[in-house]
C-alpha positions as CSV (number, residue, x, y, z in Angstrom):
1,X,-2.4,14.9,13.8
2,X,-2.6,16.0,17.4
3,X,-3.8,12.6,18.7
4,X,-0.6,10.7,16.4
5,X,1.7,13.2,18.6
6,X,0.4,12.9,21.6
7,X,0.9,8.5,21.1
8,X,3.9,9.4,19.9
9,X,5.0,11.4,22.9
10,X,3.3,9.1,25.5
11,X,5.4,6.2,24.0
12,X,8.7,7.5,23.2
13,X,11.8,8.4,25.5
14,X,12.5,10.5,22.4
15,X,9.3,11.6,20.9
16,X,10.7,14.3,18.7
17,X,13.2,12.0,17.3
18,X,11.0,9.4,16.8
19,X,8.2,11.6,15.3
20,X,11.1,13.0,12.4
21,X,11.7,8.9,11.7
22,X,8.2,8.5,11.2
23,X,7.9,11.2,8.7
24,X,10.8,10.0,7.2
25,X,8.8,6.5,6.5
26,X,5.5,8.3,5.2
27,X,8.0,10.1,2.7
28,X,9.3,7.9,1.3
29,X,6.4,4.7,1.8
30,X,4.7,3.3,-1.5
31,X,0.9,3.5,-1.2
32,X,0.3,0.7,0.9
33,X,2.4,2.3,3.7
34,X,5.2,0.4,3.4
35,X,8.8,1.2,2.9
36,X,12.2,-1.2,2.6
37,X,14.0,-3.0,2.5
38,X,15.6,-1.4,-0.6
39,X,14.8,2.9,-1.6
40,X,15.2,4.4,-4.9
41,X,16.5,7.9,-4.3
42,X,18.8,10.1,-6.6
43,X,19.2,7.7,-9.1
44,X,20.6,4.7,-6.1
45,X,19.3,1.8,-4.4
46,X,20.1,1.8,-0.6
47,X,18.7,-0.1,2.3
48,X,15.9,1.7,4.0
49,X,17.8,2.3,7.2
50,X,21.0,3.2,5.5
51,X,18.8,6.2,3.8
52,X,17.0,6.8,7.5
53,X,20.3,7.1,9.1
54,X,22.1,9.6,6.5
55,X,18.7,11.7,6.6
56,X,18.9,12.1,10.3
57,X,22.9,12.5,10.9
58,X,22.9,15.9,10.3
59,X,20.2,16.9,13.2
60,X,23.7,16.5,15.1
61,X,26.2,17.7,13.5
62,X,26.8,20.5,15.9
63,X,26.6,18.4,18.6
64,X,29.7,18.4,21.0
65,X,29.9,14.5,20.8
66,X,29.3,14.6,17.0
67,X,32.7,17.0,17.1
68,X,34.7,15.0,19.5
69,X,34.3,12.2,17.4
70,X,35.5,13.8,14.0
71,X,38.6,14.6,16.1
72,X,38.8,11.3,17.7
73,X,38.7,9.8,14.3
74,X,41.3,12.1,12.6
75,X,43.9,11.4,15.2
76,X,42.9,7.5,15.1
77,X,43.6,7.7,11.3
78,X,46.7,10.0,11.7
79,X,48.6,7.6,14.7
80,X,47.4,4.2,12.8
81,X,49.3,5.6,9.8
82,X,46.3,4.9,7.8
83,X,45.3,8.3,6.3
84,X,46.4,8.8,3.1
85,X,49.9,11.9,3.0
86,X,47.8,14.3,0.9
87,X,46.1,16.1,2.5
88,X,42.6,16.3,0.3
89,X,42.6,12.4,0.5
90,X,43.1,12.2,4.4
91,X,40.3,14.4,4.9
92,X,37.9,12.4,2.4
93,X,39.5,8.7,4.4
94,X,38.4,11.1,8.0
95,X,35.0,12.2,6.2
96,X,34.1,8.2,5.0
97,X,35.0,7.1,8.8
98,X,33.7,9.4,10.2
99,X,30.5,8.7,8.1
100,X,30.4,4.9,9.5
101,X,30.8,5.6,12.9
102,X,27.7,7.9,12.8
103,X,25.3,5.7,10.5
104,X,26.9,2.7,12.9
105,X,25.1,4.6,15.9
106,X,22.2,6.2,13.8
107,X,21.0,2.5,13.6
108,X,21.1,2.0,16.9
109,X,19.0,4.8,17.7
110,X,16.8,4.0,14.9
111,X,16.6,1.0,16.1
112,X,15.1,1.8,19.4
113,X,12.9,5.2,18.3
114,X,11.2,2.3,15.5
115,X,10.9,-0.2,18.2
116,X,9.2,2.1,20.5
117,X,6.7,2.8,17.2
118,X,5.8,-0.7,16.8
119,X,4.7,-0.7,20.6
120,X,2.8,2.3,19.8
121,X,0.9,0.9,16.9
122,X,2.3,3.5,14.4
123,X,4.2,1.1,12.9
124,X,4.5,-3.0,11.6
125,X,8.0,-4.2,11.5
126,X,9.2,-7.2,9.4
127,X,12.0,-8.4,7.8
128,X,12.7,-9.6,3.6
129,X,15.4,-10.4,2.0
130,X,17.8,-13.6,1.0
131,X,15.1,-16.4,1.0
132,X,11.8,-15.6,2.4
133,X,10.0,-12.9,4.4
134,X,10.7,-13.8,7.5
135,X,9.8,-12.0,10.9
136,X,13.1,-12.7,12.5
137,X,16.3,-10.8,11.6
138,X,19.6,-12.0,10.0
139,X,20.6,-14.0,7.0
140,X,20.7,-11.3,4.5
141,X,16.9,-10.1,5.5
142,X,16.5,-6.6,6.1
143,X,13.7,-4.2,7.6
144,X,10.7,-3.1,6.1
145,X,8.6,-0.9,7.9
146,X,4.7,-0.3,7.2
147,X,3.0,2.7,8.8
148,X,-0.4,1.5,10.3
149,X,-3.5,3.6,11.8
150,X,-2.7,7.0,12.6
151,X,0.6,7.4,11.3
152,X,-1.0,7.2,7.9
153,X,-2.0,10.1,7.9
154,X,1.5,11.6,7.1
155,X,1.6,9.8,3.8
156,X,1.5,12.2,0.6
157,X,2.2,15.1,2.6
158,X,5.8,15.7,0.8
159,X,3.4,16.0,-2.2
160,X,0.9,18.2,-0.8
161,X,-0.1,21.4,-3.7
162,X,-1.7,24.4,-2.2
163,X,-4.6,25.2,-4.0
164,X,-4.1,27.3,-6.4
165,X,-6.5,30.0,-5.2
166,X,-5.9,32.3,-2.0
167,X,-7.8,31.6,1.0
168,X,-11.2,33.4,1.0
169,X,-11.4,34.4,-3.0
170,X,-14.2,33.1,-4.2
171,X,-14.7,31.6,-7.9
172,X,-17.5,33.3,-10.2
173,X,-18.5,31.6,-12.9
């Protein structure tokens, strides 16, 4: 583990960041260490960085720009005449906005924190989807990201049961 964050931090401009996306991977990877294009959680199918991008978005949700832009939004809504006169509704139309603009910018920094992981050999990016796998983005294709080397290590830890003894009793038989 401490050589896996010291790669991490030696290749990323964000290393915290970029070490809470690859956990997020190894949660949610099938045992071969991949994960995409498509996740199964709650009972819904969403793209891999959809589900990346909604996990992370609340690590800023007290962050001054995070708040400027709920207010930007509301009064974008409000002058364009396109929030709805109740006012429940108006704030679920702000809250869905507001919701695309963050995931919009969550990808980008996804993006780059995943990009910097594939330099790092932590992870193998590809891309599946309408026709073929196919290496290059676009046409329907969609990412799927494999943890490789080191970063394995973080698979199954979600699933990790503490034994069900306490440290330093020992068992007679």
């Amino acid at each position: 583990m401490a050589d896996l964050l010291d790669r991490v931090a030696q290749a990323s401009s964000r290393p915290r960041y970029a070490f809470m996306v690859l956990s997020l991977i190894a949660e949610i990877a099938r045992p071969d260490g991949s994960a995409g294009p498509f996740i199964q959680r709650d009972g819904r199918t969403t793209l891999l960085r959809d589900w990346l991008c909604d996990a992370l978005a609340p690590m800023g949700a007290r962050d001054p720009k995070r708040l400027m832009l709920a207010e930007k939004v509301r009064t974008e809504l409000l002058a364009s005449g396109k929030a709805p006169s109740e006012p429940e509704a108006a704030a679920a139309a702000i809250t869905a906005e507001l919701h695309e603009r963050v995931r919009k910018s969550g990808k980008t920094n996804l993006s780059r924190a995943v990009s910097e992981l594939v330099q790092a050999g932590l992870i193998r990016r590809h891309y599946q989807g309408f026709r073929i796998d196919h290496h290059n983005r676009g046409a329907g294709r969609h990412a799927v990201y494999t943890l490789v080397g080191g970063a394995r290590c973080l698979m199954g830890r979600s699933n990790y049961a503490p034994p069900s003894r306490a440290q330093g009793e020992l068992r007679l038989n």
